[in-house]
C-alpha positions as CSV (number, residue, x, y, z in Angstrom):
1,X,121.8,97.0,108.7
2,X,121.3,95.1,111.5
3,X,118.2,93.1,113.1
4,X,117.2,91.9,116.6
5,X,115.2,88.9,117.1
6,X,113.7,88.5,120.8
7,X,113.8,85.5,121.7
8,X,111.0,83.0,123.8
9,X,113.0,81.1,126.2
10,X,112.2,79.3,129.7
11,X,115.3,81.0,131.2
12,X,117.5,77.3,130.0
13,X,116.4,76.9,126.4
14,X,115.7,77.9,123.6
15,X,112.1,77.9,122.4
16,X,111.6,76.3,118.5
17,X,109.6,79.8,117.2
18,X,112.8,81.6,117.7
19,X,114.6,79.3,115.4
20,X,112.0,80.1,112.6
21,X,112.1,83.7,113.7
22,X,116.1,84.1,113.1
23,X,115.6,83.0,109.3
24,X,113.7,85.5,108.9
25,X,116.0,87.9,110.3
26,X,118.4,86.3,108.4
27,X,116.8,87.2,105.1
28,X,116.6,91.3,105.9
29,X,120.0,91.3,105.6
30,X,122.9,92.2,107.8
31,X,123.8,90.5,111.2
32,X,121.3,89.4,113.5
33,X,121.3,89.9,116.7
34,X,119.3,88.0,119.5
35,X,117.9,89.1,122.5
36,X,117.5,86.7,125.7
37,X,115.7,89.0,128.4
38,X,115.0,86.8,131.6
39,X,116.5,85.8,135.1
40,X,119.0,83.5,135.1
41,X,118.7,83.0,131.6
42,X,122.6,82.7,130.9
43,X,121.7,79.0,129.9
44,X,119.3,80.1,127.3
45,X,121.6,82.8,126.1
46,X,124.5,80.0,125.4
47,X,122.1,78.2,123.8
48,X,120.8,81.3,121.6
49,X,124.6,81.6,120.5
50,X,124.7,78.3,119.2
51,X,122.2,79.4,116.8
52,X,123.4,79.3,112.9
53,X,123.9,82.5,111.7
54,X,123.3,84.7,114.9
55,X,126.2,87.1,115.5
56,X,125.6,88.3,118.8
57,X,123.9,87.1,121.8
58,X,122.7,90.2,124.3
59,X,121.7,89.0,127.6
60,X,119.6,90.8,130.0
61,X,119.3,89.3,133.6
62,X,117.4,91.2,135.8
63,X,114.6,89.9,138.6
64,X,112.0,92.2,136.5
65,X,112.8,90.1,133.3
66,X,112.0,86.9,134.9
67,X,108.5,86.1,134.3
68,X,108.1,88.3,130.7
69,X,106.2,90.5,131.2
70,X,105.1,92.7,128.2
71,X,105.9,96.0,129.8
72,X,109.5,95.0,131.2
73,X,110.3,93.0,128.1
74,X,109.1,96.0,126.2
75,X,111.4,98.4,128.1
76,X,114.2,96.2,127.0
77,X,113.7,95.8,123.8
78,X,113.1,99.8,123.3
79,X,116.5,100.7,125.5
80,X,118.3,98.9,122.9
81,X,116.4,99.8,119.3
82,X,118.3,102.4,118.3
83,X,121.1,100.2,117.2
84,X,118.6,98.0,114.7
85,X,117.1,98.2,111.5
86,X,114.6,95.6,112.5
87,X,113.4,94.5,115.4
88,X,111.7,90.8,115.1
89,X,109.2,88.7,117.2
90,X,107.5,85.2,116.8
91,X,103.8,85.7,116.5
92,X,102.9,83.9,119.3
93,X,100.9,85.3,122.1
94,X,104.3,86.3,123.9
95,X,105.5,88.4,120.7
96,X,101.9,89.7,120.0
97,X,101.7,91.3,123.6
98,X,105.4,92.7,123.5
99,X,105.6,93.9,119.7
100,X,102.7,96.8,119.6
101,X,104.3,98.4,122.4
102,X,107.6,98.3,121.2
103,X,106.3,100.0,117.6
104,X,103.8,102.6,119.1
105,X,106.7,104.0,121.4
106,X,109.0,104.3,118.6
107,X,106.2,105.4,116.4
108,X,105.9,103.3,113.3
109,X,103.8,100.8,111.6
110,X,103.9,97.1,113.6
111,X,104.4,95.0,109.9
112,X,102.5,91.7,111.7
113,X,102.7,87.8,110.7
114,X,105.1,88.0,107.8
115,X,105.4,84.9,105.9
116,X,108.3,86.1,103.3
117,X,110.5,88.6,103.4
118,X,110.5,90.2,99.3
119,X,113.8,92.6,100.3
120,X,114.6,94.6,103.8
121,X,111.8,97.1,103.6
122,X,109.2,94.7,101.6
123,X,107.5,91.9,103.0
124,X,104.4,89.5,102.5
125,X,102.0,88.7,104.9
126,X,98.3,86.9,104.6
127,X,95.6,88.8,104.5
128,X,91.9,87.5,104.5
129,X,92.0,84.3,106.4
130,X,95.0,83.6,104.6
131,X,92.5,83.9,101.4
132,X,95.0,86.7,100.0
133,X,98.9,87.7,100.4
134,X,99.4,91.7,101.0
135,X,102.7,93.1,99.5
136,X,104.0,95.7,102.7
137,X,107.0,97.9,101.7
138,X,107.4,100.0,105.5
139,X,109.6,103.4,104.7
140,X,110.1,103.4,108.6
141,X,113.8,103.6,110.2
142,X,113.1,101.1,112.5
143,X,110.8,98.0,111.1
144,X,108.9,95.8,114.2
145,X,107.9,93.1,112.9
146,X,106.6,89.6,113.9
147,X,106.8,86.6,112.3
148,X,104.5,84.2,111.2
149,X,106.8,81.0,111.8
150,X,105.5,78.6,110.0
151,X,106.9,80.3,106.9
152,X,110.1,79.9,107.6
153,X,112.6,77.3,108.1
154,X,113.9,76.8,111.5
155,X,117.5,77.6,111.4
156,X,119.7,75.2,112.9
157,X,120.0,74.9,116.5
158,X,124.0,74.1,116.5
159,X,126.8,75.3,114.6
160,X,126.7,78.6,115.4
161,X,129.5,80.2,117.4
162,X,128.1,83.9,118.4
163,X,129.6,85.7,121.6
164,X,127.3,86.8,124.8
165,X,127.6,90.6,126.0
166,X,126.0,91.3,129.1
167,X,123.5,94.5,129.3
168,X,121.8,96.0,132.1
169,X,118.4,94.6,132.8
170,X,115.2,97.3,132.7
171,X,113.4,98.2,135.3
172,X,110.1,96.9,136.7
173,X,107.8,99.8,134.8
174,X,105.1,98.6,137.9
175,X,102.4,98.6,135.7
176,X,101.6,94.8,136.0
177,X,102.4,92.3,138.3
178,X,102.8,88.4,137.7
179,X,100.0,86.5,140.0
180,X,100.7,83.2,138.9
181,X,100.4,80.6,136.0
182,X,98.7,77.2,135.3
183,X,100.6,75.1,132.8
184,X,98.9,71.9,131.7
185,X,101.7,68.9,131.8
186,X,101.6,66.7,128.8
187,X,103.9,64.2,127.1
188,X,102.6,64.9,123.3
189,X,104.8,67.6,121.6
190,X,103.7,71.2,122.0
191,X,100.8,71.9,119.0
192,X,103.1,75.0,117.4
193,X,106.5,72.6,117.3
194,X,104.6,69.1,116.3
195,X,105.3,66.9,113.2
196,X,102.2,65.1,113.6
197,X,99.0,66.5,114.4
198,X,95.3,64.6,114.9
199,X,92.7,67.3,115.3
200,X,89.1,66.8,115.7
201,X,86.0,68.7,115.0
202,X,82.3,69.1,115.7
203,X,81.3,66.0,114.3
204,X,82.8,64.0,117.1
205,X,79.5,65.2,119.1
206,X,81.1,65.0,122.7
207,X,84.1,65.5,124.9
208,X,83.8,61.9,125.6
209,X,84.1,60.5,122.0
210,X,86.3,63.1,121.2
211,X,88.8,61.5,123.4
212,X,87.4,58.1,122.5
213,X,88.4,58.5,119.0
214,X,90.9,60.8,118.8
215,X,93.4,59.9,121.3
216,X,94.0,56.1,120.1
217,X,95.0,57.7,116.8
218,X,97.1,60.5,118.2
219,X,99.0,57.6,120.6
220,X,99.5,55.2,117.9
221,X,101.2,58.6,115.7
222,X,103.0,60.0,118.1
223,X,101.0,63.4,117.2
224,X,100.0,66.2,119.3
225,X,96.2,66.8,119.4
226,X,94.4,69.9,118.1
227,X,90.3,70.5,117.4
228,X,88.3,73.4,115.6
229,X,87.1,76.1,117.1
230,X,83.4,74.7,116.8
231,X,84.8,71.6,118.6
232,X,86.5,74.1,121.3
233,X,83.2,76.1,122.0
234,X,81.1,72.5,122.7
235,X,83.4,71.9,125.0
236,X,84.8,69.1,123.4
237,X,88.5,70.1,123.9
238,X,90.7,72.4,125.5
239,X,91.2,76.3,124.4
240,X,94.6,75.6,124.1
241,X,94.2,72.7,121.3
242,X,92.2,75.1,119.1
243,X,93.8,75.4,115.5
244,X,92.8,78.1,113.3
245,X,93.2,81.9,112.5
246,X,91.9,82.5,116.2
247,X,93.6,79.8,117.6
248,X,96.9,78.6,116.5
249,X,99.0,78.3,113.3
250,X,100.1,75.2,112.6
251,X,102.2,73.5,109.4
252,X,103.1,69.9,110.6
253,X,104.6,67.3,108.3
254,X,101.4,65.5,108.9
255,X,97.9,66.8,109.4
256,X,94.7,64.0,110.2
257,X,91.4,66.2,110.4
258,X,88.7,64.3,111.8
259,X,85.1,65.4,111.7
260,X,86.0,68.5,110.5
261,X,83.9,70.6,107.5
262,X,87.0,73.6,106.8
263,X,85.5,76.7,107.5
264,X,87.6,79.2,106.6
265,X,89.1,80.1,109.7
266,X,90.0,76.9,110.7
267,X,91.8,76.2,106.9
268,X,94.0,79.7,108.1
269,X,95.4,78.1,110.8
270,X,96.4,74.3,109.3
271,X,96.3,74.6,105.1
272,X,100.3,75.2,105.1
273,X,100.8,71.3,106.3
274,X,103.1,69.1,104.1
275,X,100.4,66.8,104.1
276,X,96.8,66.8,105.1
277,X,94.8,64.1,105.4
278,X,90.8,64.8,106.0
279,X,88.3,61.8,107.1
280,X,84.5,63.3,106.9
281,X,81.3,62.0,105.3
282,X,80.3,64.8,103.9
283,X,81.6,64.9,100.7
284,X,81.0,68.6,100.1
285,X,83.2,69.5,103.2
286,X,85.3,72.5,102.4
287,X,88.4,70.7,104.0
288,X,89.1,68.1,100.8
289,X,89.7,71.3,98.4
290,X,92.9,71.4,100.9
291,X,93.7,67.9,101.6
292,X,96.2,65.7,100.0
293,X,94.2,62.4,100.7
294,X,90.8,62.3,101.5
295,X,88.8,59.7,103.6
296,X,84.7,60.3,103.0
297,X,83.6,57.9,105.6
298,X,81.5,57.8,108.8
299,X,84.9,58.7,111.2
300,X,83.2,56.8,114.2
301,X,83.7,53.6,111.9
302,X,86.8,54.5,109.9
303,X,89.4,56.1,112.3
304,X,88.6,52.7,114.6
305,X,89.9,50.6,112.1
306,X,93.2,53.2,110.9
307,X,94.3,52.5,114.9
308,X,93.7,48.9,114.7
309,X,95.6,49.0,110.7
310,X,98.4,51.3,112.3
């Protein structure tokens, strides 16, 4: 028994969902194997074997690997499934796009945004909004899975000591092409990897006070800055920041939510923080069933004078 964990990389390191995504592995049993597909990725693939608890590091280099897209990457994972039990991708938008073709060409059940694995053909996953936890036991041969990573530790980034075999690189299957990409620079941490998080919602009434009042706290924490959807549709914030069962999972050390009621789909996305702090007037918001400390207060007066306390 043996899994493969595809990993996200930039070609030189190591994305932190893969981290989260080899524990998981790890618990199935067996070896684990990761996969760095890319062009000139060798960096990333040294770093993949420093993983704890990887085995064996299989690179692919090839010019059709190089910008990921889902049907190359696809075509690399499948010319190598035979020789796995499981087959495991973060559930970010990268592993959601490769995963389902991987699983319909080998013809079994995708097992999606696990969050504990119960033995190697039994795993949990929420269902609902996150309002319910499904029991899956798959009786497939091969098992795709992805992986809801805030579930899982991150496995150490050092330590590990796993060789690197070189594979042939797939093909370009020509049925996409990569036009180009617009990346938005930013010194906060990335949303998914953060410790600290300040998000904002609806209340805030406008772009402008959204920044106004969010940012000062978000500088003075050193936090990366999310909003609810509701905020995201006005227009107050970015699609990106957008936490929530449509947006993105988070589970920070430390989660400020500002202006924000807790509508279901937004508690999906943020209620597994180690701590969540939730500043609202309304003292019926849904948001303080799930907070640790709660602030009811007009936030347009109170997270002012937090900055100027911090």
């Amino acid at each position: 028994m043996t899994s493969l964990v595809i990993a996200e990389h930039d070609n030189a390191s190591i994305k932190p969902a893969t981290l989260n995504t080899v524990t998981a592995a790890a618990a199935c049993g067996g070896e684990v194997h990761v996969l760095v597909a890319g062009e000139g990725a060798a960096a990333a693939a040294q770093a993949a074997s420093q993983i704890a608890g990887v085995s064996k590091v299989i690179l692919a280099d090839g010019a059709a690997l190089k910008n990921s897209l889902a049907e190359n990457i696809a075509a690399q994972v499948l010319a190598l499934a035979g020789n796995y039990s499981h087959i495991l991708f973060p559930a970010t938008a990268s592993g959601k796009n490769v995963a389902p073709r991987v699983a319909a060409t080998l013809d079994v059940a995708q097992i999606s945004d696990i969050t504990k694995v119960v033995s190697p053909d039994t795993f949990e996953r929420p269902i609902y909004a996150g309002n319910a936890i499904a029991t899956v036991q798959s009786s497939d041969a091969t098992k795709v899975i992805t992986v809801r990573t805030t579930g899982f530790d991150a496995a150490a980034a050092t330590g590990g000591s796993a060789g690197v075999e070189n594979v042939t690189a797939a093909a370009d299957a020509g049925k996409s092409r990569f036009v180009g990409s617009e990346i938005a620079a930013s010194d906060r941490p990335e949303l998914t990897a953060a410790k600290i998080i300040v998000s904002g919602g609806r209340a805030l009434g406008s772009a402008e006070k959204f920044n106004e009042v969010i940012t000062p706290l978000a500088d003075k924490l050193g936090a990366a800055i999310g909003a609810s959807r509701a905020a995201v549709d006005a227009g107050y914030a970015a699609n990106d920041l957008q936490v929530g069962q449509t947006g993105k999972i988070v589970a920070p050390q430390l989660y400020v939510a500002v202006g924000i009621s807790g509508a279901i789909q937004h508690l999906a996305g943020m209620k597994d923080s180690k701590v969540i702090v939730a500043i609202n007037k309304d003292a019926e918001a849904p948001i303080f069933s799930v907070a640790d400390y709660g602030l009811e207060a007009d936030l347009f007066t109170a997270v002012p004078e937090l900055v100027n306390a911090l």
